[in-house]
N, C-alpha and C positions, 0 to 999 in steps of 0.2 A: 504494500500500500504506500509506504513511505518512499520506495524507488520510482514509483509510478508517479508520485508528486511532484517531484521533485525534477522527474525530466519534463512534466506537463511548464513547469515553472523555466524550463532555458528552453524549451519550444518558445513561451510565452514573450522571454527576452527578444531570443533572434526576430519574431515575428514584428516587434515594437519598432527594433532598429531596425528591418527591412522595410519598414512603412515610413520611419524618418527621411530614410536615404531618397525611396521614391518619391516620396513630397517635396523634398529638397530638388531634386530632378527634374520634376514637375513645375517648377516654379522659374528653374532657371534654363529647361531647353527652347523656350519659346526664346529665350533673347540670342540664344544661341543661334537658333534658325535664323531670327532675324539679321545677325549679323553675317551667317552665310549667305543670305540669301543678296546683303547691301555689297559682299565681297564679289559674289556672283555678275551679279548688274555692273558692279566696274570692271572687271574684266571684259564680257559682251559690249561694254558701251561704246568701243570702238568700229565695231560694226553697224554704228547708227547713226554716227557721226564723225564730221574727217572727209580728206578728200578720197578714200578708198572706201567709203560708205556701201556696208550690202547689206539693204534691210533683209532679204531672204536669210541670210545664212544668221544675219544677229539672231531673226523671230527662232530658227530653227535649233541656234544655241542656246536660247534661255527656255523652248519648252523643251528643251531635252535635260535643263537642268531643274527645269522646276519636276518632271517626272521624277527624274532622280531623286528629288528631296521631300516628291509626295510620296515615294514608295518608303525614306526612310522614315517619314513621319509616321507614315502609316505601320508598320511594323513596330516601331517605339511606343505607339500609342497600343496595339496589341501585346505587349510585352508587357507594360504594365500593368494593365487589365486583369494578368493574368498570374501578374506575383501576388501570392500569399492567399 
């Protein structure tokens, strides 16, 4: 009975501090995307503007990278979901 308590109580640990972390996570990947997302945009920006200007290839760079960063968001936000 006593062993049984007792691991029920560092189950109950781990489970506290893996909710800290994700919250913590949670709060700070939004600024994180957003600052990939402002890193992203200056790099492309040159394909928008400039005298070698190609809007085709800028539009086709940025949704290739905004895909890229919906699929991570996308998996991050299932990841979460699904701890603990």
């Amino acid at each position: 009975m006593l062993t049984s308590a007792s691991g029920f109580a560092q189950i109950g640990g781990i489970e506290d501090s893996v909710n800290d972390v994700s919250d913590t996570i949670r709060t700070i990947f939004p600024i994180i995307l957003g600052v990939i997302f402002l890193v992203g945009f200056l790099f492309n920006a040159g394909h928008f503007f400039g005298e070698n200007a190609d809007l085709k290839k800028g539009i086709t760079r940025v949704l290739v990278f905004v895909l890229i960063a919906g699929a991570v968001v996308g998996i991050f936000t299932y990841l979460i979901t699904i701890v603990v």
